[in-house]
N, C-alpha and C positions, 0 to 999 in steps of 0.2 A: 769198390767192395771186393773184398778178396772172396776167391768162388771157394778154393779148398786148402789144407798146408801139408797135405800128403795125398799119396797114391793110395787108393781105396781099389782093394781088390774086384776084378770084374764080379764074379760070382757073390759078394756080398754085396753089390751096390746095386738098386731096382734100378736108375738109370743106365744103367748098360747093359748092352747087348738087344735093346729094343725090348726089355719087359715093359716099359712108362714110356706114356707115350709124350711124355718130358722132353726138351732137349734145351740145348745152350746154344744160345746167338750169339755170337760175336757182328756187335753193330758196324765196326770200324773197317774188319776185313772180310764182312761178308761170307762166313763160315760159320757151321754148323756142326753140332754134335753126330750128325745125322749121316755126313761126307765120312769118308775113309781119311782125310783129309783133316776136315775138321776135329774129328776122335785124337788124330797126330798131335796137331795143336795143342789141344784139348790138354794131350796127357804129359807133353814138354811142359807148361805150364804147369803143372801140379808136378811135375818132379822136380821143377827148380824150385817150387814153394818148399815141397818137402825136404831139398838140399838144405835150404835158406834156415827150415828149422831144427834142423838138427846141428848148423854151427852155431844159431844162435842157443841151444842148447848145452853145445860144448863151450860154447865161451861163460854161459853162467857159471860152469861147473868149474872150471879155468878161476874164472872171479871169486869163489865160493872158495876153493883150495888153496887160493893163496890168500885170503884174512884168514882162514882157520890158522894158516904160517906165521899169518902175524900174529896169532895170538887176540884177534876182535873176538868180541863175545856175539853170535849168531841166533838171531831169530829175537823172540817178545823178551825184555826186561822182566826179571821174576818179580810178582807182582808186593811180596813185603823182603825186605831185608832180617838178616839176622839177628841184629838187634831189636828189630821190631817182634819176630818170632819170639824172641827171649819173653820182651816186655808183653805179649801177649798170655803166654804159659805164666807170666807172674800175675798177671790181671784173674786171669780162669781162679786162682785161689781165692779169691776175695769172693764172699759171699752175693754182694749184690751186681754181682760181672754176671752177666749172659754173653753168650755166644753173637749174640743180633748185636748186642752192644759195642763189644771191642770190636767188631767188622766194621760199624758205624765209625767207631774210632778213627781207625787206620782205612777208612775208605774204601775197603774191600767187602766183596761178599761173604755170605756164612759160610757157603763152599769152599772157598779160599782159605777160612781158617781152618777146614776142614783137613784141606791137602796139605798143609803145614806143617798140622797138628795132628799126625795120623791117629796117636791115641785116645783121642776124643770119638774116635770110631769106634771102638771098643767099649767104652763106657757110658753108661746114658747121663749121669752123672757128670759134671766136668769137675766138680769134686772132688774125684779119682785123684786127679792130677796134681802131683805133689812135684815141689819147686822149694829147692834146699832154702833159699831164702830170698822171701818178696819182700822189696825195698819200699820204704812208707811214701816215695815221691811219684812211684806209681799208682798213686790211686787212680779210681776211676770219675771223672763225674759225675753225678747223681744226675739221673734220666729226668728231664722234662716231663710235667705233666699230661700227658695227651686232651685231657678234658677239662679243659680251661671255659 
């Protein structure tokens, strides 16, 4: 088990300096936090943990700089495409489209069509939302009876 990955300043750490009356064994070499000695140890130990994290640091950042070069797309898939946006904003005009509804659709949540859709934040209404021209092949399916 790794004990620390950096050097933690005397004055903020209660194990040091004899405030706890804590200390670290070392089973293998027979050392203690407690020796002049052991503290030595002790603090080699945590500063090659802390070297070790900050190249593995710079190497993410290394890895990170160079797909943004190639040109990869970084971090979560946006959760609808543009087209799906579109076909969204044309569903909102149709009378019996709800907001619960098209998220059903496209697998998303209401939130989601939310941040999509910023103007549906504005209006309570989805109503509002005027779409030069909805195509008759997006309709919506007529919702399932709940009380069957």
């Amino acid at each position: 088990m790794r004990a620390q990955r950096g050097v933690v300043s005397p004055h903020r750490h209660p194990y040091q300096r004899g405030r706890c009356p804590a200390n670290v064994r070392f089973f293998d070499t027979h050392r203690t936090t407690t020796t002049p000695g052991g503290r030595l140890v002790f603090h080699v130990f945590a500063a090659l943990a802390e070297f070790i994290r900050e190249l593995i640091i710079e190497d993410t950042n290394e890895g990170l700089a160079a797909a943004r070069a190639r040109g990869q797309q970084l971090g979560r898939p946006p959760a609808m495409t543009a087209e799906q946006i579109r076909h969204a904003r044309a569903l909102l005009t149709q009378p019996d489209a709800t907001i619960v509804s098209i998220a059903r659709l496209f697998g998303v949540s209401r939130s989601t069509i939310y941040k999509y859709i910023p103007e549906l934040k504005t209006g309570s209404d989805h109503q509002a939302i005027e779409v030069p021209t909805a195509r008759p092949e997006l309709q919506l399916a007529p919702a399932e009876d709940p009380i069957k």
